[in-house]
PDB file of N, CA, C and O in Angstrom:
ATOM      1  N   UNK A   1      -0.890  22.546  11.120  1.00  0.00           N
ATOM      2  CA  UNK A   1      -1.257  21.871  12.352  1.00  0.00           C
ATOM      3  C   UNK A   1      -2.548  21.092  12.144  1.00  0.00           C
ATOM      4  O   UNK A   1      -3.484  21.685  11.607  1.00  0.00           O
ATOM      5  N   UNK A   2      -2.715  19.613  12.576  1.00  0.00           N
ATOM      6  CA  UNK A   2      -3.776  18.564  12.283  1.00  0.00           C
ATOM      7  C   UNK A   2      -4.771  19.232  13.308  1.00  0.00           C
ATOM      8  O   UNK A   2      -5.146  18.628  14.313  1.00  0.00           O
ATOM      9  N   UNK A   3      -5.108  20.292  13.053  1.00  0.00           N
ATOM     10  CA  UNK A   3      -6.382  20.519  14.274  1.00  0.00           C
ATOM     11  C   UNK A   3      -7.797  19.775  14.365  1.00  0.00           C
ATOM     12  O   UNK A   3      -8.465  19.785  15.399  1.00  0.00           O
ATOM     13  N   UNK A   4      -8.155  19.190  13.297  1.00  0.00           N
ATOM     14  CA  UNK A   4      -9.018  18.153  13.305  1.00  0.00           C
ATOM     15  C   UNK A   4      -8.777  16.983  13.952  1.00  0.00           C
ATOM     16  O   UNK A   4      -9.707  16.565  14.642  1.00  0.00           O
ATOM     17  N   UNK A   5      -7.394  16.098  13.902  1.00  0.00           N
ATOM     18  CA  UNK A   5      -6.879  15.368  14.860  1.00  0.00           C
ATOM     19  C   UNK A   5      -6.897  15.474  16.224  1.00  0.00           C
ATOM     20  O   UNK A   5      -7.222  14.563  16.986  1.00  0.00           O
ATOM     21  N   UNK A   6      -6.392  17.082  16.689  1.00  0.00           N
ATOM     22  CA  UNK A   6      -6.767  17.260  17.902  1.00  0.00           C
ATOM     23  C   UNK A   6      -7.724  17.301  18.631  1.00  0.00           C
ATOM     24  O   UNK A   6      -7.839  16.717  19.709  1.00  0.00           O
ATOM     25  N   UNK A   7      -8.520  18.015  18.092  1.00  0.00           N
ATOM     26  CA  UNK A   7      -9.904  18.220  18.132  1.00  0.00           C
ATOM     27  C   UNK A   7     -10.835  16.901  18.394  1.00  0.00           C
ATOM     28  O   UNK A   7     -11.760  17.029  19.196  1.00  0.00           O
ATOM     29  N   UNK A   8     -10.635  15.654  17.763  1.00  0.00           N
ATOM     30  CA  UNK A   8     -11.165  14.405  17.628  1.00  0.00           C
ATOM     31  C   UNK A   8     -10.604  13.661  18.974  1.00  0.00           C
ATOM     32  O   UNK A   8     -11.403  12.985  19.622  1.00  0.00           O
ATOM     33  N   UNK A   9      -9.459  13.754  19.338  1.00  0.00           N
ATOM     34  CA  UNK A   9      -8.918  13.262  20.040  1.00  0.00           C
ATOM     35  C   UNK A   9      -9.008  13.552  21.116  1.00  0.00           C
ATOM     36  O   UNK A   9      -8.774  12.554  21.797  1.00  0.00           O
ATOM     37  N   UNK A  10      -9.341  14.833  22.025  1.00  0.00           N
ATOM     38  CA  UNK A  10     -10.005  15.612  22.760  1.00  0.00           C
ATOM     39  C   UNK A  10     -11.118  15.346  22.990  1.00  0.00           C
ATOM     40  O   UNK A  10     -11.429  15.141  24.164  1.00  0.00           O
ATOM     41  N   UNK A  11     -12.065  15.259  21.994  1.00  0.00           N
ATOM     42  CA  UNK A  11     -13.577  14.703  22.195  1.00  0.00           C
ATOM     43  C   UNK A  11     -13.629  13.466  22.571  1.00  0.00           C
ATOM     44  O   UNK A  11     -14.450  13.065  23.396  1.00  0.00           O
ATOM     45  N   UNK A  12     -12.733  12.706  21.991  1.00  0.00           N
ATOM     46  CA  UNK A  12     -13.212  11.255  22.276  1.00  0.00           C
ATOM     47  C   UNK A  12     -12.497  10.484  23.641  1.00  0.00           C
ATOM     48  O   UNK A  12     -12.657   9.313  23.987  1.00  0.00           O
ATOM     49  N   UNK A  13     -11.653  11.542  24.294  1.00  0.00           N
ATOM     50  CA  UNK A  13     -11.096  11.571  25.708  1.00  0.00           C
ATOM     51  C   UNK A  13     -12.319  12.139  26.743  1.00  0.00           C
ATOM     52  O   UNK A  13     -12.763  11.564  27.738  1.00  0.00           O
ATOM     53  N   UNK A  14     -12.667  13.292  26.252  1.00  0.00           N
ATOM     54  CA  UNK A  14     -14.272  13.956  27.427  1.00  0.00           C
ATOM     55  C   UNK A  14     -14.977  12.730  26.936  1.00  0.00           C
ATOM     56  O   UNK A  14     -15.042  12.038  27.952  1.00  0.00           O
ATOM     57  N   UNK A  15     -15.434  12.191  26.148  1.00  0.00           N
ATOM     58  CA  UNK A  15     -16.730  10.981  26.204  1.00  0.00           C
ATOM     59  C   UNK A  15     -16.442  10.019  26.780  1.00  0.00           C
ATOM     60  O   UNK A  15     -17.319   9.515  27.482  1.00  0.00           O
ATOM     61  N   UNK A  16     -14.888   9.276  26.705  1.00  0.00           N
ATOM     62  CA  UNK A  16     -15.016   8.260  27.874  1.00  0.00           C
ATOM     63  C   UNK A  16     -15.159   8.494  29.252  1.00  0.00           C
ATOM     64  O   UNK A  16     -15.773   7.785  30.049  1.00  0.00           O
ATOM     65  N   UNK A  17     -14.408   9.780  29.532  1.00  0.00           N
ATOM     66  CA  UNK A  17     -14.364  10.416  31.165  1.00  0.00           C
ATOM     67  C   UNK A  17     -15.654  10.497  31.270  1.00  0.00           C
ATOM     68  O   UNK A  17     -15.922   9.876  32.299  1.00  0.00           O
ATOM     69  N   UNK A  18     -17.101  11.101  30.576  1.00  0.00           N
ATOM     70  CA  UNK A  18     -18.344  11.178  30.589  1.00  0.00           C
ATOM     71  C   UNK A  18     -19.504  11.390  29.910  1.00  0.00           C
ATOM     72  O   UNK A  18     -20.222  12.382  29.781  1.00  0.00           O
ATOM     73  N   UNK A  19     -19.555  10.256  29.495  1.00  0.00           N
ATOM     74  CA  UNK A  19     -20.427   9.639  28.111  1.00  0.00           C
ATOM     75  C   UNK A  19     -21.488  10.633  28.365  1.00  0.00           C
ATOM     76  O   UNK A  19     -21.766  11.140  27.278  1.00  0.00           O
ATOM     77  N   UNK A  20     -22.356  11.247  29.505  1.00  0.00           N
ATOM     78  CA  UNK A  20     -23.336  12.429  29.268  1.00  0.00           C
ATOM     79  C   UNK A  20     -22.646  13.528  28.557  1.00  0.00           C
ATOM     80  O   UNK A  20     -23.474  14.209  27.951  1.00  0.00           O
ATOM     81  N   UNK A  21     -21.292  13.998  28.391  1.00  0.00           N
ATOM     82  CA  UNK A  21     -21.123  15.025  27.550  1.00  0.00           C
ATOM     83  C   UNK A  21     -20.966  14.959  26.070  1.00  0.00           C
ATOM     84  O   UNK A  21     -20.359  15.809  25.418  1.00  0.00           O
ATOM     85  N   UNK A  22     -21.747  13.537  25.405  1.00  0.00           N
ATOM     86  CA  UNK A  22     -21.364  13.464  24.352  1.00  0.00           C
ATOM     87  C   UNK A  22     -22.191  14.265  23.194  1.00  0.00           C
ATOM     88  O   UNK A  22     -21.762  14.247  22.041  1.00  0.00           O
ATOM     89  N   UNK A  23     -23.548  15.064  23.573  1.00  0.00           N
ATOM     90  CA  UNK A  23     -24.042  16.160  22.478  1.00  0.00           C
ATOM     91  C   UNK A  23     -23.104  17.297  22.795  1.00  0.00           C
ATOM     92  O   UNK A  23     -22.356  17.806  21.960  1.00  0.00           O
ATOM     93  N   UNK A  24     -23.187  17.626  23.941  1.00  0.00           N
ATOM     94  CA  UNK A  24     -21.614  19.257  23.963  1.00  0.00           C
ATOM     95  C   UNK A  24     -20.621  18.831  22.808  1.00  0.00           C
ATOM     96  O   UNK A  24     -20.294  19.469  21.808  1.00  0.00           O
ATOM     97  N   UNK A  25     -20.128  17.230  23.344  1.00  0.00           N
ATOM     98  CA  UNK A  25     -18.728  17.693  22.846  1.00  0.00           C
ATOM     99  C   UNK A  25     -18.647  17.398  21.452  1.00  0.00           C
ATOM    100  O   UNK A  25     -17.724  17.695  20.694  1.00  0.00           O
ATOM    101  N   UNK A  26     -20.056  16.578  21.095  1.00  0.00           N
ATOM    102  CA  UNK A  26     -20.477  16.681  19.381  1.00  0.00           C
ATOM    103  C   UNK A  26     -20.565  18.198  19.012  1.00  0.00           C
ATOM    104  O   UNK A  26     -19.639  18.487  18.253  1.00  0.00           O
ATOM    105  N   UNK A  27     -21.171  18.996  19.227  1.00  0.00           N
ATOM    106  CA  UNK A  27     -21.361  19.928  19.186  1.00  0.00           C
ATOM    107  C   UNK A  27     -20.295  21.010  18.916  1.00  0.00           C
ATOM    108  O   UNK A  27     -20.208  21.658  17.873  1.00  0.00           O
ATOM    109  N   UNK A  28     -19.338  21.139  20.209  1.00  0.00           N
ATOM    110  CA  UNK A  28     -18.657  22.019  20.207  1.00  0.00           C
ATOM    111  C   UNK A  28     -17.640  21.321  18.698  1.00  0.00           C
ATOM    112  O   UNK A  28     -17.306  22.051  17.764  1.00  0.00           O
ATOM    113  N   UNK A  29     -17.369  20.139  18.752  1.00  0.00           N
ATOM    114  CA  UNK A  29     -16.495  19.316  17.909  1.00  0.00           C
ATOM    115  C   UNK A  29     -17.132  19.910  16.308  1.00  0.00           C
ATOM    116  O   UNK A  29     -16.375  20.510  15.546  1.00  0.00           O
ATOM    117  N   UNK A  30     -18.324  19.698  16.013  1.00  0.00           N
ATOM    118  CA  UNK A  30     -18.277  20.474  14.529  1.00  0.00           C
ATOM    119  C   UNK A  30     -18.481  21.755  14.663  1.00  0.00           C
ATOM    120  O   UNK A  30     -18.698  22.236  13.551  1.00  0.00           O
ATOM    121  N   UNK A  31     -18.529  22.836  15.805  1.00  0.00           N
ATOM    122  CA  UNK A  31     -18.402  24.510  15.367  1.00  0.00           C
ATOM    123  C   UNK A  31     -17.168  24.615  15.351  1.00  0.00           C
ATOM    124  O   UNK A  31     -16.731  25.495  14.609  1.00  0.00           O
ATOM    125  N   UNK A  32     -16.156  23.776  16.145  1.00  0.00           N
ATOM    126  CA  UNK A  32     -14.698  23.981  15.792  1.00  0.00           C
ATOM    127  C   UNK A  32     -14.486  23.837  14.442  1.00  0.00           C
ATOM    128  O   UNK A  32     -14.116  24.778  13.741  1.00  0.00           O
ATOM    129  N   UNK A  33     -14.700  22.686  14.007  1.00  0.00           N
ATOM    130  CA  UNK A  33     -14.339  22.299  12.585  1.00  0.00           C
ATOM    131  C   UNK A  33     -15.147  23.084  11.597  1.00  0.00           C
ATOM    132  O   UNK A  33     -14.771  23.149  10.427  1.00  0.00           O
ATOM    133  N   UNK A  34     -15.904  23.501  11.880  1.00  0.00           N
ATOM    134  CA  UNK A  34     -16.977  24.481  10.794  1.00  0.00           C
ATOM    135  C   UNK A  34     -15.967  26.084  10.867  1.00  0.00           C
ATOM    136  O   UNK A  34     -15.621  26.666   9.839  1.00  0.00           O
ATOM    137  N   UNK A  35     -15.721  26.441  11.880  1.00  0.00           N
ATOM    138  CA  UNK A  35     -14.897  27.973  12.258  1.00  0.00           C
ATOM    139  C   UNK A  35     -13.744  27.688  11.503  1.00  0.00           C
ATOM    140  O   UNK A  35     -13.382  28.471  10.624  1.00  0.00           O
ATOM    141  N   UNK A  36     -13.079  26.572  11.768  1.00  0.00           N
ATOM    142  CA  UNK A  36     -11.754  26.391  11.189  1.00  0.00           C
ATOM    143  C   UNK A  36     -12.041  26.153   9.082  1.00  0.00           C
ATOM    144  O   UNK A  36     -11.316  26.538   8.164  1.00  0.00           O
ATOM    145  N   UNK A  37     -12.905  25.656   9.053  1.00  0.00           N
ATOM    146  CA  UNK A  37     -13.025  25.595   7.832  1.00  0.00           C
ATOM    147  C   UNK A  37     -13.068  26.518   6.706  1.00  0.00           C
ATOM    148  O   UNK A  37     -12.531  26.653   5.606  1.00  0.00           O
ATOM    149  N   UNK A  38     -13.944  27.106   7.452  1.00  0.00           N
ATOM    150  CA  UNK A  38     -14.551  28.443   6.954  1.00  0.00           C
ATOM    151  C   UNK A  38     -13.288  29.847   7.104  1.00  0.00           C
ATOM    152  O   UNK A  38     -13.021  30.568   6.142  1.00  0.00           O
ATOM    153  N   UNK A  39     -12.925  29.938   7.879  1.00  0.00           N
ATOM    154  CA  UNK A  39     -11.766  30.893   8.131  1.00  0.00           C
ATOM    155  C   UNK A  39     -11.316  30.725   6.925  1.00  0.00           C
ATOM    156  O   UNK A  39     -12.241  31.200   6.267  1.00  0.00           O
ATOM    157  N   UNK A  40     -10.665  30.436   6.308  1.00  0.00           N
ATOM    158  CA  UNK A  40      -9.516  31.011   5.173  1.00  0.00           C
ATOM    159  C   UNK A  40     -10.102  31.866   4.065  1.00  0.00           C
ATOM    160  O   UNK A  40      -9.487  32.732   3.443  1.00  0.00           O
ATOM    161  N   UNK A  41     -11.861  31.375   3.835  1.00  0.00           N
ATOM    162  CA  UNK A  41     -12.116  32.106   2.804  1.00  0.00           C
ATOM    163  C   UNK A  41     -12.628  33.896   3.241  1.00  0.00           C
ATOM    164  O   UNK A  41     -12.635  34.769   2.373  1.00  0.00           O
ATOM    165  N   UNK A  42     -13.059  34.202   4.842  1.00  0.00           N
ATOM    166  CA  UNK A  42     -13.208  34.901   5.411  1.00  0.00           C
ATOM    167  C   UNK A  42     -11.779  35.857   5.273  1.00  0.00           C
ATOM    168  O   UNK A  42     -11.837  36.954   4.715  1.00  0.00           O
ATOM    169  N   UNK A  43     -10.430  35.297   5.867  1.00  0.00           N
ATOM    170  CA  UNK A  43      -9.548  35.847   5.953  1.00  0.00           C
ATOM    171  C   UNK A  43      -9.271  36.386   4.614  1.00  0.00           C
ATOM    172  O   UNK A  43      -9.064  37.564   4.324  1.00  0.00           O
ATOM    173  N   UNK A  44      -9.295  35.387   3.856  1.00  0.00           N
ATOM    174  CA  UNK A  44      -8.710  35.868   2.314  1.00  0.00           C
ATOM    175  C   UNK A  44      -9.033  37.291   1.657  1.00  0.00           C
ATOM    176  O   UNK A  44      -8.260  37.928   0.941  1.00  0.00           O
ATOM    177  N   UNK A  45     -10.282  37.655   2.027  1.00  0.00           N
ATOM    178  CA  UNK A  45     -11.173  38.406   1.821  1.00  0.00           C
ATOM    179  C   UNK A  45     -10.621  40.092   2.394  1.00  0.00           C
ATOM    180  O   UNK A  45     -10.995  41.205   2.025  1.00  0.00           O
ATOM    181  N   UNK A  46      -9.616  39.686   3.409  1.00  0.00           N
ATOM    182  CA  UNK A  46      -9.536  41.120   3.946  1.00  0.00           C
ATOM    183  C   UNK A  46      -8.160  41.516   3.457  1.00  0.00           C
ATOM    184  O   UNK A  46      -7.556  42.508   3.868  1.00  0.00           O
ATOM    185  N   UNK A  47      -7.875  40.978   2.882  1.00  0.00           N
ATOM    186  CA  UNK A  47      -6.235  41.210   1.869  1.00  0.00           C
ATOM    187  C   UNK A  47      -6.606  42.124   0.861  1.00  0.00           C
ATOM    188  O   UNK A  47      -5.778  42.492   0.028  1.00  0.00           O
TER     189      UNK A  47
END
């Protein structure tokens, strides 16, 4: 699943609806992508 796609695409829908949420949704936009990144080597780990 392109969750980075989504994720991008989502953000850049809240910033036109309201350009003041654009540090949140910077924000929330790379801890998503940082959590998602990072997960596999976390998971791997408990095998």
């Amino acid at each position: 699943m392109p969750i980075e796609a989504i994720a991008a695409l989502i953000c850049g829908v809240l910033i036109l609806i309201q350009p003041r949420l654009l540090n949140y949704v910077v924000a929330i936009y790379l801890i998503v992508i940082g959590v998602f990144g990072i997960a596999p080597y976390f998971m791997s780990g408990l095998r």
